[in-house]
C-alpha positions in Angstrom: -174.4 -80.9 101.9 -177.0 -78.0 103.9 -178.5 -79.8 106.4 -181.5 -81.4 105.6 -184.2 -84.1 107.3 -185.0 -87.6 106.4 -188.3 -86.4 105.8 -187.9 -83.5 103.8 -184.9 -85.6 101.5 -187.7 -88.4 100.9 -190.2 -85.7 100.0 -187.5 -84.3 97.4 -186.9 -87.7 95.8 -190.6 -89.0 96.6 -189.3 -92.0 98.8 -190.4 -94.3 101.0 -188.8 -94.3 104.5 -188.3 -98.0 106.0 -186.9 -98.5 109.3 -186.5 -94.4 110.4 -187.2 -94.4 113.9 -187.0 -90.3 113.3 -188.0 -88.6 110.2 -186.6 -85.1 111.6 -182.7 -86.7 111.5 -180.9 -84.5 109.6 -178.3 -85.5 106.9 -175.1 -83.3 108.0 -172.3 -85.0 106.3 -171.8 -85.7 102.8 -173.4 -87.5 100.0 -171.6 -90.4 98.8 -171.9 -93.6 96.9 -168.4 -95.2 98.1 -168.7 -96.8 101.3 -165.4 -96.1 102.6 -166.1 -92.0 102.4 -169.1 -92.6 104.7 -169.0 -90.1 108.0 -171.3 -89.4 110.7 -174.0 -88.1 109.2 -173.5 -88.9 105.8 -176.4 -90.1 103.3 -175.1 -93.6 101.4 -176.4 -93.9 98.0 -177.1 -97.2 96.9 -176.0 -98.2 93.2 -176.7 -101.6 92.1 -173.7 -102.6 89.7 -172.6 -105.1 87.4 -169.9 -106.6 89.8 -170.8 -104.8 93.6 -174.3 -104.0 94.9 -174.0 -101.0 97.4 -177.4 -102.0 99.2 -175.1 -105.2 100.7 -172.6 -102.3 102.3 -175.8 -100.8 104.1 -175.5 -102.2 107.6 -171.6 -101.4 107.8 -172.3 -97.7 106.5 -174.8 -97.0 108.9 -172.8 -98.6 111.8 -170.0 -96.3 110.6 -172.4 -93.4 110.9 -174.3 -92.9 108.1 -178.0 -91.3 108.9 -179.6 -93.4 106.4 -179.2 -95.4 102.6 -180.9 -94.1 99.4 -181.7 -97.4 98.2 -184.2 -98.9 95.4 -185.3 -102.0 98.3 -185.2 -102.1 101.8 -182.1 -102.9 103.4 -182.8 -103.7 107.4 -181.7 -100.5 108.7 -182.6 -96.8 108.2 -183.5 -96.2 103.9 -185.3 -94.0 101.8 -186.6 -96.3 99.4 -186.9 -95.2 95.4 -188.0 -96.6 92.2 -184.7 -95.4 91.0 -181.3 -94.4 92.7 -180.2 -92.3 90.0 -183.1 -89.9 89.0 -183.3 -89.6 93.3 -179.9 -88.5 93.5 -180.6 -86.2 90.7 -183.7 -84.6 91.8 -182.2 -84.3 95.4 -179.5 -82.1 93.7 -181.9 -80.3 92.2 -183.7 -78.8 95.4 -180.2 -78.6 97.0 -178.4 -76.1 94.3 -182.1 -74.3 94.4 -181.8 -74.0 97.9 -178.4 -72.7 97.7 -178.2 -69.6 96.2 -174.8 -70.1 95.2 -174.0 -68.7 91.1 -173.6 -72.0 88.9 -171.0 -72.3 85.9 -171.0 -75.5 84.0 -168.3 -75.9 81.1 -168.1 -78.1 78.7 -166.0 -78.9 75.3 -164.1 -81.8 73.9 -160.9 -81.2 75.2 -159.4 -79.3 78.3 -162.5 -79.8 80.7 -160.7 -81.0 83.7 -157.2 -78.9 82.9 -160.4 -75.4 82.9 -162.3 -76.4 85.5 -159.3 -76.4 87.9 -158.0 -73.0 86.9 -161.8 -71.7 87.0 -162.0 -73.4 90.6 -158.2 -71.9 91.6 -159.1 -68.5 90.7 -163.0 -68.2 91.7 -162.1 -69.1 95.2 -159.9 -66.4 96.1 -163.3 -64.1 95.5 -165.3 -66.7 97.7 -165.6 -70.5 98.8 -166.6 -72.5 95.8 -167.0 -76.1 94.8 -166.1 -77.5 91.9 -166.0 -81.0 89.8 -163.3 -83.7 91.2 -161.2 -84.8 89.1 -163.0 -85.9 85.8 -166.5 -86.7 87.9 -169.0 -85.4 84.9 -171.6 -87.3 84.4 -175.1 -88.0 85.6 -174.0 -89.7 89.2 -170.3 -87.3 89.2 -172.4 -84.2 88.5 -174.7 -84.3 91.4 -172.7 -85.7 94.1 -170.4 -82.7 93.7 -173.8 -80.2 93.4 -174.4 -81.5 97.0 -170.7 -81.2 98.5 -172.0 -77.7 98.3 -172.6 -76.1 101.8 -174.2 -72.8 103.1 -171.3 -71.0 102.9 -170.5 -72.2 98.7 -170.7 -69.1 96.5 -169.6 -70.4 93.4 -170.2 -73.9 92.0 -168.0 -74.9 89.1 -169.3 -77.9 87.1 -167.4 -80.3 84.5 -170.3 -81.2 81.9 -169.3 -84.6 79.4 -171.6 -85.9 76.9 -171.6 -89.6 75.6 -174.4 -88.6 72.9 -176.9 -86.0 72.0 -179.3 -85.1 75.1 -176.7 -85.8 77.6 -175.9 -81.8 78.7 -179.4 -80.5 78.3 -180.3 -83.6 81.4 -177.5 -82.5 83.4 -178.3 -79.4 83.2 -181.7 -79.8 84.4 -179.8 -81.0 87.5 -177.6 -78.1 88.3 -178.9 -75.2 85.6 -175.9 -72.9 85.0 -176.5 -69.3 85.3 -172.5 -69.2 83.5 -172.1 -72.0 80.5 -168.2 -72.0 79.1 -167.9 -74.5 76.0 -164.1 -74.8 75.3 -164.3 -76.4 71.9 -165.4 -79.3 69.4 -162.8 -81.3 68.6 -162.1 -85.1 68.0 -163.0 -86.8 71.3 -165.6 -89.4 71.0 -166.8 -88.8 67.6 -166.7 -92.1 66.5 -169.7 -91.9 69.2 -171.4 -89.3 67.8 -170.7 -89.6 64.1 -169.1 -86.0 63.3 -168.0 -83.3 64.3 -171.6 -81.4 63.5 -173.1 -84.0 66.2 -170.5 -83.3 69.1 -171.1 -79.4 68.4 -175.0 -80.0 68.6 -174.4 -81.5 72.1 -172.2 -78.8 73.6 -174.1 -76.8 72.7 -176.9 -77.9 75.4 -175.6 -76.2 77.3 -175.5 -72.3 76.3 -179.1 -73.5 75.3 -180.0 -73.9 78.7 -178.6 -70.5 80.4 -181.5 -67.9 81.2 -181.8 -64.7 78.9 -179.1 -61.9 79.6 -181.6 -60.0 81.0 -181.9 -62.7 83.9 -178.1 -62.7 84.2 -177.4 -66.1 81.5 -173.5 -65.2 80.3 -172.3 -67.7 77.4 -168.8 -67.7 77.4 -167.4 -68.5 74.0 -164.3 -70.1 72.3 -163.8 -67.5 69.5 -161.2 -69.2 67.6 -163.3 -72.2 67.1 -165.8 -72.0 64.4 -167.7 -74.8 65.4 -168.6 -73.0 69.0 -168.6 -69.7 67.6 -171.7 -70.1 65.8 -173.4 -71.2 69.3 -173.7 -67.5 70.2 -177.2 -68.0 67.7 -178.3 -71.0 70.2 -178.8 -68.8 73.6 -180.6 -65.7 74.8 -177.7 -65.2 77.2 -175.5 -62.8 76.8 -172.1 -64.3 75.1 -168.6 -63.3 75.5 -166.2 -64.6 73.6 -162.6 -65.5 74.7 -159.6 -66.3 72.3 -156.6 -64.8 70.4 -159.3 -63.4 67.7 -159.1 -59.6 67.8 -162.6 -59.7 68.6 -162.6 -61.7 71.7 -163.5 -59.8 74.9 -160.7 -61.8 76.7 -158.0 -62.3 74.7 -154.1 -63.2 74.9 -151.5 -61.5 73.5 -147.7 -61.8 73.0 -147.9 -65.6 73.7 -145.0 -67.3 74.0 -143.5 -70.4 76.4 -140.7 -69.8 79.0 -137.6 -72.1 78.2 -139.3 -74.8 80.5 -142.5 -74.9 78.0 -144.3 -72.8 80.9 -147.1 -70.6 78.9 -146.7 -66.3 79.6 -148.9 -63.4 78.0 -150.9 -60.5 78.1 -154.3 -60.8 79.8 -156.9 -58.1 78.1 -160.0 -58.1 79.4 -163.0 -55.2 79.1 -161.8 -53.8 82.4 -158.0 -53.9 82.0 -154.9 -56.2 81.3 -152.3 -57.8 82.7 -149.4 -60.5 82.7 -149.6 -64.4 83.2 -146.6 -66.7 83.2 -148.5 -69.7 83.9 -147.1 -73.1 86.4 -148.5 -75.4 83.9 -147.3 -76.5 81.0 -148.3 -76.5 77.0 -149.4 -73.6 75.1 -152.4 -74.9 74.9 -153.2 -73.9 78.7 -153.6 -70.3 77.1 -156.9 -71.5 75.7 -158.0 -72.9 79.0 -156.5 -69.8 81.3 -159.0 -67.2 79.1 -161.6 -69.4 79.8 -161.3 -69.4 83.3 -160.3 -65.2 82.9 -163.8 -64.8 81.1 -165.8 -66.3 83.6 -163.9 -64.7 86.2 -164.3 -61.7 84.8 -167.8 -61.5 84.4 -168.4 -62.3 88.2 -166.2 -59.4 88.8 -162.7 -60.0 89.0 -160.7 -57.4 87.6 -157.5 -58.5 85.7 -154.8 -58.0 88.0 -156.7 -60.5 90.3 -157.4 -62.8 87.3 -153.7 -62.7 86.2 -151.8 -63.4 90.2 -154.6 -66.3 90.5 -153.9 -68.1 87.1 -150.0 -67.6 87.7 -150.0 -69.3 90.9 -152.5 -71.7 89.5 -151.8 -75.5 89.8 -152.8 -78.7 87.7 -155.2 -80.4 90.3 -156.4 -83.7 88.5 -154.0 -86.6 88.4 -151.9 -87.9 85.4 -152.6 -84.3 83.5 -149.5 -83.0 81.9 -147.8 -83.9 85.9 -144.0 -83.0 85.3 -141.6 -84.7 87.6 -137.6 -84.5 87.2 -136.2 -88.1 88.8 -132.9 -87.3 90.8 -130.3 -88.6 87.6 -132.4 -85.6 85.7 -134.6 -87.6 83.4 -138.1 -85.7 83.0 -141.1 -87.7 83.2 -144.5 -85.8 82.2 -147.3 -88.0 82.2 -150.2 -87.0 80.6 -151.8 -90.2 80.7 -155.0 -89.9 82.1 -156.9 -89.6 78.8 -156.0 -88.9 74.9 -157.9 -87.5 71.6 -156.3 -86.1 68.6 -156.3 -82.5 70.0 -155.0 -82.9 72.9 -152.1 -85.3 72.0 -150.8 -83.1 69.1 -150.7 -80.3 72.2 -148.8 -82.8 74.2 -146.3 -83.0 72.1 -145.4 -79.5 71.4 -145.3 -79.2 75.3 -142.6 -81.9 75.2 -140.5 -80.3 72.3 -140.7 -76.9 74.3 -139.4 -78.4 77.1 -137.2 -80.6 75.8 -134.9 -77.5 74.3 -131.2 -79.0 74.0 -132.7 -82.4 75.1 -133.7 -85.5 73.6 -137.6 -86.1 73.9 -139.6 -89.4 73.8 -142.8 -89.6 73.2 -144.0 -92.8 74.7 -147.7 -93.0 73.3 -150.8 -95.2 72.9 -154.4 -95.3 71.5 -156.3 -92.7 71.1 -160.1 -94.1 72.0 -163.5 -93.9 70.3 -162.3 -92.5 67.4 -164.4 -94.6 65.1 -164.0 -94.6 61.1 -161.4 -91.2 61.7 -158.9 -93.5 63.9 -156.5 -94.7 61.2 -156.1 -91.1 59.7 -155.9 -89.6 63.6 -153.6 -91.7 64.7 -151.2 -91.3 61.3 -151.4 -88.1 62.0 -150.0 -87.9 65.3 -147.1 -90.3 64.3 -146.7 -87.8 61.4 -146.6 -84.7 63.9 -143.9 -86.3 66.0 -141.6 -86.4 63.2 -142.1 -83.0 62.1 -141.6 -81.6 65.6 -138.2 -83.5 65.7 -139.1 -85.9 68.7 -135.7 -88.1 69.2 -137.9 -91.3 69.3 -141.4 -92.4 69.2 -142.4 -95.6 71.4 -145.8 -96.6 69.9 -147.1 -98.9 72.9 -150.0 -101.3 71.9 -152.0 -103.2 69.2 -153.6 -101.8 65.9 -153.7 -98.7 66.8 -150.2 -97.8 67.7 -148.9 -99.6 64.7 -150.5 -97.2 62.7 -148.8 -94.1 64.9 -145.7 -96.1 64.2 -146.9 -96.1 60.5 -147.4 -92.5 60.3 -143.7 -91.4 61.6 -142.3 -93.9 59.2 -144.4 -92.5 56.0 -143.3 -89.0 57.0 -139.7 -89.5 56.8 -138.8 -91.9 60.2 -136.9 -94.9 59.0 -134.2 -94.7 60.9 -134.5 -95.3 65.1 -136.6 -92.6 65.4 -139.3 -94.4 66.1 -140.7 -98.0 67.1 -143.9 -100.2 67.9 -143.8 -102.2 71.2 -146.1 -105.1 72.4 -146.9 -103.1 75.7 -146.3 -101.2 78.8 -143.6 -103.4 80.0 -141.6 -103.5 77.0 -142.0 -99.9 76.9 -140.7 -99.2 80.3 -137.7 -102.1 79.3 -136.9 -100.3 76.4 -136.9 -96.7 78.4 -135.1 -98.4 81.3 -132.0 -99.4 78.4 -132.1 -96.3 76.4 -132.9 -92.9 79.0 -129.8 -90.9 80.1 -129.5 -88.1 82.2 -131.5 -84.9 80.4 -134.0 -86.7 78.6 -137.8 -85.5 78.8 -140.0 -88.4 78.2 -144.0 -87.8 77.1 -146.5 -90.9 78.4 -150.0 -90.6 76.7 -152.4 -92.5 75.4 -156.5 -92.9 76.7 -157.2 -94.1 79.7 -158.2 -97.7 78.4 -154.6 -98.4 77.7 -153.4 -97.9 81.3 -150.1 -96.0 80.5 -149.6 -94.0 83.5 -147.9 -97.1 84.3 -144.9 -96.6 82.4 -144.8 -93.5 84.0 -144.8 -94.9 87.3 -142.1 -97.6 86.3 -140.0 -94.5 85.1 -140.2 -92.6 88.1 -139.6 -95.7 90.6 -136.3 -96.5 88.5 -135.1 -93.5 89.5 -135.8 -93.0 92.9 -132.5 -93.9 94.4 -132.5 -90.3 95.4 -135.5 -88.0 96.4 -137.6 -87.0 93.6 -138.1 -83.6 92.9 -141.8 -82.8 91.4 -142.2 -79.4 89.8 
């Protein structure tokens, strides 16, 4: 975080100081609410939760060098007291990104947050230092902490926006207001939260809402092959650019195709040129994501030549996200378990049948969360898709839900041992452990509820009588 006094941090949040021998102390390290991160220097923010209170870690943290707790009671060594920890740590974050100068872009959609943020992050800081959004960190304690890793030196600050209802966006964006707002798209993720589709679109867009007028330098930057986000461009005075395979997008892809290890390649256009890409990730539906990142790139002056040589030595960042790794007997493991909706698992699995060219492919799967009244027909539909992509065998891992994936192979034409429904993990990796042989590219998804990244583990550790070689 900039360096900034006891005194003035408890004017920000309008705290109380209890037991500060010296207001003028300055907070030099970072902000952070996990004891174990804590540095000289660092400010400790207490949260009170339902199993661990962080007010009783406040001795240890300040004997380990913290300059002082935010806390909501006094805690026998140096605190700025609040009413409440959370709208302190907000409003802090507030007057830090104010302070900064540093140009904000906050992104948003139902699917391909993370996978976008990263590639924005990856190609943003070859112009300049920025900051961006660990892992999945998105929401109203994630969002600020990361607004005040920030330093003087930050230029660009690249944060993940998620919504749990209407409202959520538009308060985080009174935290960290975006000069740059990207929504990806509306899909399937949490609507049995919000009700529809209609709803989830009225919360993203918050955020192109919130941008200042073009004239003030607001850029919306828009999915245009998704209807839903489309029609956002009437929700903000920014200016909006739209990115997509649509003929009208300002960034757009062409000749789109996968290399023979399901790696994504095309022709960048943008305003101001074009270029190639032959993406590291995997999926085609990185494409989407990689003309996001190109369209906010671009409109903080990257030309495409740039934009293209950063996204095609781009990385996938966040853990458990489409992470390929080829055990030494030559089994493929790509788990992609870290989270699941409809969208993104029906992209899943085209990555896996691209890959797997001249292989046999599992798709080891699981539930798909918060789906509401829309689960049974989602998750028929994903058992359905496997079988028409020709996936050698579908392990449905779990309860209700993955019965009905199980369901949906066998209604489209999966009688045979294409398919089959297992307790859970364990008999999952069993089965695996029986069945793989050299070649075979296995698929683990499922929500993050379900806890399926352990298969993957099991998977890789069964095959580590040699070194492992991760792609």
């Amino acid at each position: 975080m900039i360096a900034l006094s006891l005194a003035e941090i408890a004017a920000v949040v309008g705290g109380q100081t209890y037991d500060i021998p010296d207001p003028s102390v300055q907070v030099t390290g970072p902000v952070v609410r996990d004891s174990r991160e804590v540095v000289p220097g660092s400010l400790f923010v207490a949260f009170r939760g339902e199993r661990v209170d962080g007010h009783d870690f406040a001795p240890a943290v300040v004997a380990a060098g913290a300059a002082a707790v935010l806390a909501s009671r006094p805690v026998g060594v140096p605190a700025i007291v609040v009413e409440d920890v959370q709208t302190a740590l907000g409003a802090l974050a507030r007057h830090v990104v104010t302070k900064l100068g540093a140009t904000l872009v906050g992104l948003t959609g139902s699917a391909g947050k993370t996978s976008t943020k990263d590639l924005i992050a990856q190609v943003l800081r070859r112009k300049a230092p920025t900051v961006f959004t660990p892992g999945s960190l998105n929401n109203e304690i994630g969002l600020p902490l990361t607004a005040l890793s920030a330093t003087e030196e930050t230029r660009f600050l690249v944060l993940e926006m998620g919504a749990r209802g209407i409202g959520h966006i538009r308060y985080l964006t009174e935290l960290t207001p975006p000069r740059i707002g990207l929504v990806l798209n509306v899909g399937s993720a949490h609507i049995g939260e919000f009700g529809g589709r209609e709803q989830i679109a009225q919360a993203k867009g918050e955020l192109v809402e919130s941008l200042p007028p073009a004239a003030e330098g607001g850029v919306a930057v828009l999915n245009a092959d998704d209807p839903y986000v489309r029609a956002m461009a009437s929700r903000t005075k920014a200016k909006v650019v739209l990115f997509g395979e649509a003929d009208e997008a300002d960034v757009r892809a062409e000749n789109v195709r996968l290399t023979d290890s399901g790696q994504p390649a095309f022709r960048l256009h943008t305003p101001s040129g074009a270029s190639d890409v032959t993406m590291r990730l995997y999926g085609e539906h990185h494409v989407s994501n990689a003309l996001a990142a190109a369209a906010v790139a671009h409109e903080l002056g990257m030309s495409a030549e740039e934009i293209a040589t950063a996204l095609s030595e781009a990385d996938s960042l966040s853990r458990w996200r489409m992470e390929v790794t080829e055990r030494p007997d030559g089994v493929t493991i790509v788990n992609d378990a870290y989270n699941a909706n409809p969208e993104s698992m029906k992209a899943a699995l085209r990555a896996l049948v691209a890959m797997g060219k001249g292989r046999r492919t599992w798709a080891v799967l699981g539930k798909m969360a918060e789906l509401g009244d829309e689960a049974l027909a989602e998750h028929d539909a994903v058992g359905r898709l496997a079988v028409r992509l020709n996936v050698s065998k579908l392990v449905a891992v779990g309860g209700r839900e993955a019965a009905w994936l199980q369901l949906g192979a066998y209604n489209e034409g999966s009688w045979g041992e294409e398919s089959v429904h297992v307790s859970d993990a364990q008999a999952a990796v069993d089965l695996l452990r029986s069945e793989l042989r050299p070649g075979d590219v296995v698929l683990v998804k499922a929500s993050r509820s379900v806890g399926l990244e352990s298969v993957a583990q099991a998977l890789l550790e069964t095959g580590a009588e040699g070194e492992v070689a991760a792609r």
